[in-house]
Structures are given as structure tokens and as C-alpha cells.
C-alpha positions as CSV (number, residue, x, y, z in Angstrom):
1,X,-11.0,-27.6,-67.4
2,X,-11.9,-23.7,-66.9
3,X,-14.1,-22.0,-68.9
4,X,-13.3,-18.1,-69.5
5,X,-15.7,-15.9,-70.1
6,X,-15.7,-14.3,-73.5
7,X,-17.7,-11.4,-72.6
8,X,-17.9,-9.3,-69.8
9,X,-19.7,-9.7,-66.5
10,X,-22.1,-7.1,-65.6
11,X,-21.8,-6.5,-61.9
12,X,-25.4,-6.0,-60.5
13,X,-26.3,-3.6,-58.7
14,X,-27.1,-4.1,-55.3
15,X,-29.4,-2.6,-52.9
16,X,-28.2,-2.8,-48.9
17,X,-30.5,-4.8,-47.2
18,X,-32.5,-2.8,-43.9
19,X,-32.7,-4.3,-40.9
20,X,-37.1,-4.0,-40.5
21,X,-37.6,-2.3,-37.4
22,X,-40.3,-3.4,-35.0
23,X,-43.0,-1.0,-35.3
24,X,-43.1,1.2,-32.3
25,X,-46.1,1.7,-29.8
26,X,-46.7,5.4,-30.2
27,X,-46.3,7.5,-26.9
28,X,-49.9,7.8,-27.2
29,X,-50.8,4.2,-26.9
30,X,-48.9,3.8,-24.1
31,X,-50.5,6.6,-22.2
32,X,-54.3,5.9,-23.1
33,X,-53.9,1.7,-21.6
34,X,-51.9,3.2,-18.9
35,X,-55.3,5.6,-18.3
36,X,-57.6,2.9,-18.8
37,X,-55.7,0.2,-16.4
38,X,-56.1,3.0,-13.8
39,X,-59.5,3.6,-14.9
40,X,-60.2,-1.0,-14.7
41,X,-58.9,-1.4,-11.1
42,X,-60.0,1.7,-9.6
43,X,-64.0,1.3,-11.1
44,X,-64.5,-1.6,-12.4
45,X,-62.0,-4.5,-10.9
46,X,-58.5,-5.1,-9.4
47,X,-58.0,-7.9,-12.1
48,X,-58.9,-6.7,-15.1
49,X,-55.8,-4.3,-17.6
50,X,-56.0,-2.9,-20.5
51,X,-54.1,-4.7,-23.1
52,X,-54.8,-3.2,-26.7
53,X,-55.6,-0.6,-28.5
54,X,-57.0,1.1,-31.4
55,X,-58.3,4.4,-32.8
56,X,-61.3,4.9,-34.6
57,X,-61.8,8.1,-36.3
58,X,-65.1,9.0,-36.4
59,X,-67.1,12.7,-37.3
60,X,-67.0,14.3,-33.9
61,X,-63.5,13.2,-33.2
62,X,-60.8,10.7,-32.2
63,X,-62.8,7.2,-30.5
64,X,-60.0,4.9,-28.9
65,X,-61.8,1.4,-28.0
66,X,-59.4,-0.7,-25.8
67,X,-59.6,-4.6,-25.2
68,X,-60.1,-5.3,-21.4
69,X,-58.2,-8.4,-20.1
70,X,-58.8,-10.6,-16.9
71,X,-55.1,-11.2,-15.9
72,X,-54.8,-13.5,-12.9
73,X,-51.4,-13.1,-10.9
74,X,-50.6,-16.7,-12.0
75,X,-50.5,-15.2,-15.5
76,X,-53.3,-17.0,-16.9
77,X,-55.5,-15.0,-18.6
78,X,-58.6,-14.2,-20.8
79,X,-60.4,-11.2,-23.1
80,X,-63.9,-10.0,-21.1
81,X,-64.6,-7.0,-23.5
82,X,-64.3,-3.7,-24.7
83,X,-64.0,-0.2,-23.4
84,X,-64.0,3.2,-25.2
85,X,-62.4,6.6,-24.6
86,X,-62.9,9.5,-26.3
87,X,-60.4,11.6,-24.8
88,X,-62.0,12.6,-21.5
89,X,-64.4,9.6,-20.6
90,X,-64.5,6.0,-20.0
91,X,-67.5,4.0,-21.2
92,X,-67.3,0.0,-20.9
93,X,-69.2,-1.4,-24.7
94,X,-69.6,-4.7,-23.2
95,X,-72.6,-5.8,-21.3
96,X,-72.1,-6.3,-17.3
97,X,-74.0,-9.7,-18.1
98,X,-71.6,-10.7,-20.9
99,X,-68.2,-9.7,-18.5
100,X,-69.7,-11.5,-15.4
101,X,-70.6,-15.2,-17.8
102,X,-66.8,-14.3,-19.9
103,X,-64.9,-13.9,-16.1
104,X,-66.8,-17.2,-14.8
105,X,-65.4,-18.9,-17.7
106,X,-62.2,-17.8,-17.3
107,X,-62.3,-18.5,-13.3
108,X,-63.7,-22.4,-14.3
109,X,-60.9,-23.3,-17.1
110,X,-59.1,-26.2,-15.6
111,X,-55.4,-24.8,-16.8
112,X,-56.4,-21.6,-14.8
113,X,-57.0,-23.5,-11.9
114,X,-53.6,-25.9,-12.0
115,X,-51.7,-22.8,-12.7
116,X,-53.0,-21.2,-9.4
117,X,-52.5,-24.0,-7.4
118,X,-48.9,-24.3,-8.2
119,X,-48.8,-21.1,-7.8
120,X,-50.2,-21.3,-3.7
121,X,-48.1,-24.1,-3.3
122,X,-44.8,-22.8,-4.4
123,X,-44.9,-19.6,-2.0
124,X,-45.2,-21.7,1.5
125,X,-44.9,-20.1,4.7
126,X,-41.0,-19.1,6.1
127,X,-40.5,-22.0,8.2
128,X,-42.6,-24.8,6.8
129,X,-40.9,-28.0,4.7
């Protein structure tokens, strides 16, 4: 049996649905970490990138403090601290004392360690079996 409807059917109306976007990194981010990796392995180590960033606005002007990352070829990987740039200069916030004890960490975590060895091991010598 069919039912018909006695009154009318409102159509609703319908919004399109938007596909969200990812946000974008702003031109800007991208520069500053690509200044600061330069900055890492040319002063401070060959291992250690910059890896994030964000903006503090503050009275005298624009503060960007960026997250320093130990980054082993292997990938593995670990936080060691903070630096900040106000535009022109470099200044590490974390202590040398607290980077040296956070990169010994990182160095001594076993998964580190199995990753690095499979990592020797797969890139043998040409001519050895």
C-alpha cells in the first residue's frame, strides 16, 4: 500500500558542502625554519633542524620561538629545545646543560639504536654478500 502525501513537501534548502582545505604554512614560516636549520648545523650542530614554529607578539615587536629537533639520518628522532628569532638574531632558550642530558637520551633509546643498526647493515659495501 502507498501512502500519498496530502500536503506538500517543502524542498529544503541546501547548502553545498566545502571541501576544508588544509591550512597552509605561510611563506613566512617556511623561510624563518629554513634560516634557523642553517643557523642549527652551521653553529650549533649538524643533527639538530628546525621543525616548528610560532610567533609571539610582544611590545618591541614580532618574537618567532622555533622547536629544535635532533633528527638522526635513520629518522629517529627527538625535541632538545627551543630557539628564538627576532628577525635578525638567533638566541638558543634552552640551557646547553638541558640539550647535552635531552641528546644523551635520545642517543641511549634502545629503538634509536635498532633503527641505526639496520640502518649500517642494509648499506654494505659494493662487493660484499
Amino acid at each position: 500500500m502507498v501512502k500519498h502525501a496530502t500536503e506538500k513537501m517543502q524542498a529544503r534548502a541546501r547548502t553545498p558542502t566545502r571541501r576544508k582545505s588544509k591550512p597552509k604554512t605561510k611563506k613566512e614560516d617556511e623561510s624563518i625554519l629554513q634560516a634557523a636549520t642553517i643557523h642549527l648545523i652551521r653553529k650549533v650542530g649538524g643533527l639538530f633542524v628546525a621543525t616548528e614554529v610560532r610567533e609571539e607578539r610582544k611590545e618591541v615587536g614580532p618574537r618567532w620561538i622555533i622547536t629544535v629537533t635532533l633528527r638522526y639520518p635513520t629518522g629517529h628522532e627527538g625535541y632538545v629545545g627551543d630557539l628564538s628569532y627576532d628577525g635578525k638574531n638567533f638566541t638558543m632558550l634552552t640551557e646547553d646543560s638541558v640539550i647535552d642530558e635531552r641528546v644523551r637520551q635520545i642517543g641511549a633509546d634502545p629503538e634509536g639504536i635498532r633503527l641505526w643498526n639496520e640502518y649500517r647493515d642494509s648499506t654494505l659495501r659494493a662487493g660484499k654478500v
